[in-house]
C-alpha positions in Angstrom: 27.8 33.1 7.4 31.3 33.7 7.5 31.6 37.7 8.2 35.1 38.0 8.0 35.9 37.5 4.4 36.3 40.6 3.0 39.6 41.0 5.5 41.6 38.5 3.8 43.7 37.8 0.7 43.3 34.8 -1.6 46.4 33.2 0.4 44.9 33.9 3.6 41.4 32.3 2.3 43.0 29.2 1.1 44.9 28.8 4.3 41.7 29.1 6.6 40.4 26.3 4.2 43.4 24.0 5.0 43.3 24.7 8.5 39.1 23.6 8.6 38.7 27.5 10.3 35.9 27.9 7.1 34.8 25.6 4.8 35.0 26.5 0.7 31.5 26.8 0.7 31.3 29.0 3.0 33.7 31.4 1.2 31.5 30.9 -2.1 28.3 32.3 -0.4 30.3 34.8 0.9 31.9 36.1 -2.0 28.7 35.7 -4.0 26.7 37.8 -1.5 29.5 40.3 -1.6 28.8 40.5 -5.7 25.0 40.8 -5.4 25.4 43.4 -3.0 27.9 45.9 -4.9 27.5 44.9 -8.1 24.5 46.6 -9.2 26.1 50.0 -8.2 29.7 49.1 -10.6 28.4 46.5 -13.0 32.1 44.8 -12.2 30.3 41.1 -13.5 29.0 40.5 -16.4 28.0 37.1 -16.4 27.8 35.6 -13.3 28.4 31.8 -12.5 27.5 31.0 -9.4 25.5 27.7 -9.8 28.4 26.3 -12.1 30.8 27.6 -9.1 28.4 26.1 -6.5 29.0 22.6 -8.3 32.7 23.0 -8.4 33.0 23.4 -4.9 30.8 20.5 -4.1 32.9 18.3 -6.2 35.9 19.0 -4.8 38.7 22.2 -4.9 41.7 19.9 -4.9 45.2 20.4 -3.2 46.4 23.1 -5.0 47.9 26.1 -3.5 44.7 28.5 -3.2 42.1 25.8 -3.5 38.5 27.3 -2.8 39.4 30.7 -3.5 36.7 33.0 -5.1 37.9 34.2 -8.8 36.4 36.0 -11.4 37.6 35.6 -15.2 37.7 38.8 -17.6 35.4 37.7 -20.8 38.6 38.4 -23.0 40.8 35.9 -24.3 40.6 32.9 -21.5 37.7 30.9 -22.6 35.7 28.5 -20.5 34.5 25.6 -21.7 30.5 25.8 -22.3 30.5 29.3 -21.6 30.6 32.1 -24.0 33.9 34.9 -24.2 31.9 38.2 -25.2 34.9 40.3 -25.4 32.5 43.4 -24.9 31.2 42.8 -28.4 27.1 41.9 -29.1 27.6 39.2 -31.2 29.8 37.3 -29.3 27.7 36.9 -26.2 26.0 34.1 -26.8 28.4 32.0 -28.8 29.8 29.2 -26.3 33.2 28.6 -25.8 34.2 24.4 -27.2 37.2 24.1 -24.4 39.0 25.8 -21.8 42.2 27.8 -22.2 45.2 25.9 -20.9 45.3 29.4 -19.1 42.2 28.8 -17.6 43.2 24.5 -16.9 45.9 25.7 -14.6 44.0 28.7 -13.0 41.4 25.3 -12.2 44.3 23.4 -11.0 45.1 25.9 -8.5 42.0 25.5 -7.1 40.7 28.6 -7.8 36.8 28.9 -8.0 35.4 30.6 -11.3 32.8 32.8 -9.9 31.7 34.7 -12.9 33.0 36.7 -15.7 33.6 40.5 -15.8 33.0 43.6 -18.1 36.0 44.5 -20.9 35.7 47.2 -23.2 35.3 45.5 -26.7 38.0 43.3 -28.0 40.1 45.3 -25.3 40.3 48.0 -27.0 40.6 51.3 -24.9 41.6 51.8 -21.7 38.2 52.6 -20.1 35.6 50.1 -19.9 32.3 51.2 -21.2 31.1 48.3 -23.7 27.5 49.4 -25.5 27.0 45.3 -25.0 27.4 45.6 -20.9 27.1 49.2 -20.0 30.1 50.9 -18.5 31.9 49.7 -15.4 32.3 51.9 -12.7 35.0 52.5 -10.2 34.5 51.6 -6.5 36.6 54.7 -5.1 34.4 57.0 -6.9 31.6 56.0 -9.3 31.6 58.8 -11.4 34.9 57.9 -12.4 36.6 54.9 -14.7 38.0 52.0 -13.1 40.6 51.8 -16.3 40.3 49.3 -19.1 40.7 47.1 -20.7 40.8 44.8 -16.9 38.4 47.0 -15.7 35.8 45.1 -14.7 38.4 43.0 -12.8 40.0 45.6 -11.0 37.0 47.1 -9.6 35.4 43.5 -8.3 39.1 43.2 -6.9 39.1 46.6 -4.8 35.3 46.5 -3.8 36.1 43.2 -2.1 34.2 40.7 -3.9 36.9 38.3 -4.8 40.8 38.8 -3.9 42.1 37.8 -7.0 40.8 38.3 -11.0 42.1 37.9 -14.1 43.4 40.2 -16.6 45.3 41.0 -20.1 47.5 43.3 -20.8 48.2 44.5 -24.3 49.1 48.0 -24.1 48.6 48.4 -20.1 45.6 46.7 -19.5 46.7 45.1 -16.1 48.4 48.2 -14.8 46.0 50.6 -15.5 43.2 49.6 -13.9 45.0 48.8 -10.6 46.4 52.0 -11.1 42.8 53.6 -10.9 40.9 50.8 -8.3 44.3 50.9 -6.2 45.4 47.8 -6.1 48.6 45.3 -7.4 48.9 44.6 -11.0 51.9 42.5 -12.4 52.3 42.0 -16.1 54.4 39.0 -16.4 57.0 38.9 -18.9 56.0 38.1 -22.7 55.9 34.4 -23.1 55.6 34.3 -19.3 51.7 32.9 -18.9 50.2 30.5 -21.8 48.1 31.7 -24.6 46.8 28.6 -26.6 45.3 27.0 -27.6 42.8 28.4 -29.1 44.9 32.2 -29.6 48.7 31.3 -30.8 49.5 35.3 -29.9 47.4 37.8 -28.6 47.9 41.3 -30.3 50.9 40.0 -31.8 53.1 39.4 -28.7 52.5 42.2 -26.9 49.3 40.6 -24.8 49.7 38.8 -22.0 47.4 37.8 -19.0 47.9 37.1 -15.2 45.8 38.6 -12.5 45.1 41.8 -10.5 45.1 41.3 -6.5 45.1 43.1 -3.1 48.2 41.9 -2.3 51.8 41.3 -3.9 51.5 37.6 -2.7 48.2 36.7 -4.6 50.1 37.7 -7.1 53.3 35.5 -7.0 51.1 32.6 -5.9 48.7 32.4 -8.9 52.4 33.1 -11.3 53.8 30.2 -9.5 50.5 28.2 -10.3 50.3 29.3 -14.0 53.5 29.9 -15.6 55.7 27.8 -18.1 54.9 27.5 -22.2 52.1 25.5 -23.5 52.4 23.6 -26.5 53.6 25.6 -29.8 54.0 28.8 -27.9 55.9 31.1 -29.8 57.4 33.0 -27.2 59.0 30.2 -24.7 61.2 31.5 -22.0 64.0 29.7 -19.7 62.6 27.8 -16.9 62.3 29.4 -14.0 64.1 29.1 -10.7 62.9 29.0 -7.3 59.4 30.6 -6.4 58.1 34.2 -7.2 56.1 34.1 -3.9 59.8 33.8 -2.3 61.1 36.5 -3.9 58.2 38.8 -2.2 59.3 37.6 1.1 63.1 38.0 0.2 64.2 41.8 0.8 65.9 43.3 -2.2 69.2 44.1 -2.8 70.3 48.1 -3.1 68.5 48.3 -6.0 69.5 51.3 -9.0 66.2 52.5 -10.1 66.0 54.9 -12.9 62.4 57.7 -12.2 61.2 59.6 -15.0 57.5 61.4 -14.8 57.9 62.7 -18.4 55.4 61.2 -20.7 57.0 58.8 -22.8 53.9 58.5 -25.6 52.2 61.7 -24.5 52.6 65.3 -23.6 51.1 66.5 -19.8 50.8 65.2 -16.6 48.9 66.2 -14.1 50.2 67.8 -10.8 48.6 65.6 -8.8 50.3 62.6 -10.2 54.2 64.3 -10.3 52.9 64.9 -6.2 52.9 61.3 -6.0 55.8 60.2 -7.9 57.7 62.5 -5.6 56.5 61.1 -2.8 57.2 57.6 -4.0 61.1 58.8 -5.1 61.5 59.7 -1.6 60.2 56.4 -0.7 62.8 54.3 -2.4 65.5 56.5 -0.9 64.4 56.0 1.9 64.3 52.3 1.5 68.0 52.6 0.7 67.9 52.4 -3.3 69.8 54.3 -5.2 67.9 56.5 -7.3 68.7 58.5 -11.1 66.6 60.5 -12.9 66.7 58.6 -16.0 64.7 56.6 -18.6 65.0 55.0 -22.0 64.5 56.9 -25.4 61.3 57.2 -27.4 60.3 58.7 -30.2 57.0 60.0 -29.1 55.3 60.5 -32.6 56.8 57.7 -34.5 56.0 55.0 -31.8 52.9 56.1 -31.3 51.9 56.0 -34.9 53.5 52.5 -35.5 51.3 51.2 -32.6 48.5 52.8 -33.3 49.1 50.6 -36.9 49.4 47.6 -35.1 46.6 47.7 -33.3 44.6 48.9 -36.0 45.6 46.4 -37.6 44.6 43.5 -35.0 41.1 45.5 -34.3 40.3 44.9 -38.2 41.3 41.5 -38.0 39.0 41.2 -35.0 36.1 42.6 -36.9 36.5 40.5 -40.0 37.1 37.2 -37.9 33.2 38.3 -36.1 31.7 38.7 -39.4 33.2 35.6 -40.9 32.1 33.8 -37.5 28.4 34.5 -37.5 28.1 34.6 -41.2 27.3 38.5 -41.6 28.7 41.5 -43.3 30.5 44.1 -41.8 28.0 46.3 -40.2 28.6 49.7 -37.8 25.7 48.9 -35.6 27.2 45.4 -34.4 30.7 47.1 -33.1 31.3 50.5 -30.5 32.4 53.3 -32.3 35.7 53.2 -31.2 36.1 50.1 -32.2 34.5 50.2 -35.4 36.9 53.3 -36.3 40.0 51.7 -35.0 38.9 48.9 -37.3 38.5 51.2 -40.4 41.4 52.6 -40.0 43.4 49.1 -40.2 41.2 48.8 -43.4 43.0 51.9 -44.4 46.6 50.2 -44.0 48.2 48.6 -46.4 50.1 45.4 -45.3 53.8 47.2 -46.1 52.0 49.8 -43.3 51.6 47.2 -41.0 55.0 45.5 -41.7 57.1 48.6 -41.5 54.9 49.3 -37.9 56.1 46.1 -36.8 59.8 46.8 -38.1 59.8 50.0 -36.3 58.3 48.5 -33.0 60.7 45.8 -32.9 64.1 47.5 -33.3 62.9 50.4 -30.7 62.7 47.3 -28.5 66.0 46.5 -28.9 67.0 50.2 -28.1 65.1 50.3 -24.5 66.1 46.9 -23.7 69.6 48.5 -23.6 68.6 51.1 -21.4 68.7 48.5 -18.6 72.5 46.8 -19.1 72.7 49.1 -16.1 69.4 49.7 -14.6 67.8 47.1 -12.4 63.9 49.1 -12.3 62.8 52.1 -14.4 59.7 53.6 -12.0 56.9 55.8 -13.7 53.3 56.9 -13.1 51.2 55.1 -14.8 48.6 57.0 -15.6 49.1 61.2 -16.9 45.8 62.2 -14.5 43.3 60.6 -12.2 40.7 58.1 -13.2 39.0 60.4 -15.7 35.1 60.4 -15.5 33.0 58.4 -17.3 32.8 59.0 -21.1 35.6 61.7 -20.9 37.1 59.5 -23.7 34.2 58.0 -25.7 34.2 59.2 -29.4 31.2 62.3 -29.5 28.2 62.2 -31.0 29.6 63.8 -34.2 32.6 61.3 -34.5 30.2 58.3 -33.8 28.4 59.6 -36.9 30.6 59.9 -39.1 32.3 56.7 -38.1 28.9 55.3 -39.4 28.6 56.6 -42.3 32.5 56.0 -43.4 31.4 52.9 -42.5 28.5 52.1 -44.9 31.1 54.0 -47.5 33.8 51.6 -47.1 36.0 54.7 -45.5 39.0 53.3 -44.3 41.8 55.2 -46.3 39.3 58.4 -46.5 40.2 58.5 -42.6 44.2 57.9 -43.2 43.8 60.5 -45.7 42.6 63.2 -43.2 45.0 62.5 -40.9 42.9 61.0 -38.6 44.8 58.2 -37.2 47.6 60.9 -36.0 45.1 62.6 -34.3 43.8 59.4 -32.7 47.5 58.5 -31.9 48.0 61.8 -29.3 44.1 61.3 -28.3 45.1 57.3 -27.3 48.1 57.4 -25.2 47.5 61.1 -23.7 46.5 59.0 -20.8 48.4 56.1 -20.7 51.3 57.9 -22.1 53.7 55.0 -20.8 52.4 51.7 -20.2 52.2 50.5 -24.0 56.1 51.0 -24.3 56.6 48.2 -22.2 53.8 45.7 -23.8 56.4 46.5 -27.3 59.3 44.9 -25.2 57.6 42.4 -23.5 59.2 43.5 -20.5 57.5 42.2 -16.9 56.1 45.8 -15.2 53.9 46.3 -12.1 51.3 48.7 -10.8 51.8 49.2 -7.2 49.5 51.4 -5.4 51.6 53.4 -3.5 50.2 57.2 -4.8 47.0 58.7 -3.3 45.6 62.1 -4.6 44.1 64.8 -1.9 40.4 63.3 -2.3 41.2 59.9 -1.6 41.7 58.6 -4.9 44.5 56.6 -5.6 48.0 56.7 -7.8 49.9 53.9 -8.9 53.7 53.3 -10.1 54.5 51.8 -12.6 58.0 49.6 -12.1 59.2 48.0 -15.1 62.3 45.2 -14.7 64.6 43.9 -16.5 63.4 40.7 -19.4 62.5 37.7 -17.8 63.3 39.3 -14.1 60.1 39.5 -12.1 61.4 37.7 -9.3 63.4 41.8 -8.7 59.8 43.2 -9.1 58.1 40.5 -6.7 60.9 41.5 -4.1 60.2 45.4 -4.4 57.0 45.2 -4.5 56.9 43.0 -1.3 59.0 45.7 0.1 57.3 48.7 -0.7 54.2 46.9 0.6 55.9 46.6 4.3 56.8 49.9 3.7 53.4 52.0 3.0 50.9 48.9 3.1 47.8 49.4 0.8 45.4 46.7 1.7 43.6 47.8 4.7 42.4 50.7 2.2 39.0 50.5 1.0 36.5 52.2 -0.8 33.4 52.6 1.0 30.9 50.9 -1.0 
């Protein structure tokens, strides 16, 4: 039995592989007895694949760079081949996947071992995870709590210790925020950065994309290093890259000029316990010789929220068709969450121009906080307006879940746009992720880095957003920061 593995990273596993300290098989049973132990208790895995990781292992984990390191895929987007990708919905768990993602191909080539699958809210939706298909995920530091969504299930198998490294997607902060709430790293890479097909040519329209959340900055870079470059047909191909992003977390920075702001971008409070932390954290980069300016890029709260509130509406109702076209039913209420079903009748509710001009909007407010950073290296945020909240703080009630139902069996799309409903849901959405989806618009690479800790233990992240195509400057902080006030020996006890 080897006792130790909960101590190390997913570099530091592959390396006691190399050296023939462990064998690969012995870091499978590990890691699998890790996630029958705690899973129960956080419902972190939701499909579980341990005989199909078993026979992996026997074959053979290759030469790659973390070969016979424990991994667990999110059952969003990344397919694998003979197994089905639930994306938190009922009908889709049982409908196997015909190939795996080229995603997924070089996550294999790696070596890394797919141990299982974990829970997402449906179609990624919210930014809590709490499926009516899985049950609601629960975070490790504090069960009563969220672990964040849509990753969620990722980032609370990553911080209870049963694997180092999981995947994740990220369409409107679904990387950061729950490594924000589990305390651990989360990098989304730069759009375009990671592949998408081939069975998806864009998720959410562009602003999607998927990496990993890890313990440590270095898992990280490691996996990006294994996984990055365009696939075939990929509409969003960026310059090849240079050099290594593990290097750049072992190469100190330069005197960086990062921009801090703790005002809400897309909502309106914060809570005092988070503008503690971000203090704290300004101090930090001064004291690590930054200089530091209390800036950050314009945004029209109301009108960006709306317009991506339309986007997504948009994709959600698109999802909902595509299921029913798929398994050959009609659109019903009972197949889909509530949320889901009413951010669904609201894209009903939109007229293509609505969705067009959304789109316009998003795309030339792009272009305006792009320019924010011809002389800003880093802007650094919370990323989260409050703690993890608690469990169904932000599920629909049983009134709204009603009359979501009976809209609808009444076809009530544009009765909902007509009440003014999807403003309200707009200032409900991002009140607690008042910042993250910004950055998803831009396609900009931004972190999570778990440098914040509230008075009960619970922890804080920053959000640190770089300029386009520049996460080898993120990498480098990040590896800094981590010297600096070093996260990974902190646990939750469970």
């Amino acid at each position: 039995m080897f006792d130790d593995y909960g101590k190390h990273d997913g570099m530091g596993l592959a390396d006691l592989i190399r050296r023939g300290q462990v064998s690969a098989v012995e870091v499978l049973e590990a890691a699998i007895a890790r996630i029958e132990e705690v899973n129960p208790q956080l419902n972190a895995v939701v499909r579980p694949l341990f005989e199909e990781a078993r026979q992996h292992v026997g074959a053979g984990t290759g030469g790659g760079p973390l070969a016979g390191v424990p991994f667990l895929i999110k059952d969003l987007l990344a397919q694998v081949d003979g197994v089905p990708t639930g994306n938190g919905n009922r009908l889709w768990a049982t409908r196997k996947a015909t190939g795996d993602s080229e995603l997924v191909r070089r996550w294999r080539a790696a070596g890394l071992v797919i141990a299982g699958k974990t829970n997402t809210p449906e179609f990624g939706l919210t930014p809590y995870t709490e499926p009516g298909a899985c049950g609601p995920s629960r975070n490790p530091w504090d069960m009563t709590r969220t672990p964040g969504g849509s990753s969620g299930g990722s980032a609370a198998a990553v911080a209870s210790g049963m694997v180092p490294i999981a995947s994740g997607g990220d369409g409107g902060g679904s990387i950061r925020i729950p490594a924000s709430a589990c305390g651990i790293f989360g990098m989304k890479p730069t759009r375009g950065r990671t592949p998408a097909g081939p069975f998806i040519g864009e998720a959410w329209s562009g602003f999607a994309v998927e990496h990993v959340l890890t313990r440590s900055v270095r898992d990280s870079a490691a996996v990006l290093d294994a996984t990055h470059g365009p696939d075939r047909g990929s509409p969003h191909a960026l310059p090849r890259h240079e050099g290594t992003f593990l290097d750049a977390v072992h190469r100190a920075p330069p005197r960086l000029r990062i921009a801090v702001s703790h005002a809400p971008m897309l909502g309106k409070a914060v809570a005092p316990e988070v503008i503690a932390a971000f203090d704290k954290a300004v101090a930090l980069l001064t004291v690590l010789g930054h200089e530091v300016v209390d800036a950050a890029p314009p945004v029209e709260r109301e009108a960006f929220s709306m317009a991506f509130l339309t986007a997504l509406a948009g994709e959600l109702r698109a999802d909902i068709e595509y299921t029913a076209k798929t398994f050959g039913v009609k659109i019903r209420p009972g197949d889909y969450d509530a949320s889901t079903f009413g951010m669904g009748l609201l894209g009903e509710g939109f007229t293509a121009a609505d969705l067009i001009t959304a789109h316009r909007y998003l795309k030339l407010s792009a272009r305006s906080i792009l320019g924010f950073f011809d002389d800003i290296d880093v802007l650094m945020t919370p990323v989260l307006s409050s703690l993890p909240v608690k469990i169904g703080a932000l599920q629909p009630s049983a009134v709204e879940k009603k009359l979501l139902t009976v809209l609808g069996y009444l076809g009530g799309g544009r009765l909902l746009k007509k009440l003014g409903i999807a403003e309200q849901l707009a200032a409900q959405t991002f009140e607690f992720i008042p910042w993250t989806p910004v950055f998803n618009v831009t396609g900009q690479p931004a972190m999570s880095v778990p440098i914040g800790w509230s008075h009960e233990g619970l922890p804080i992240g920053m959000q640190f957003v770089g300029r386009f195509a520049d996460e080898d400057t993120l990498f480098s902080l990040a590896g800094q920061l981590e010297k600096a006030q070093p996260w990974t020996d902190k646990r939750p006890k469970i």
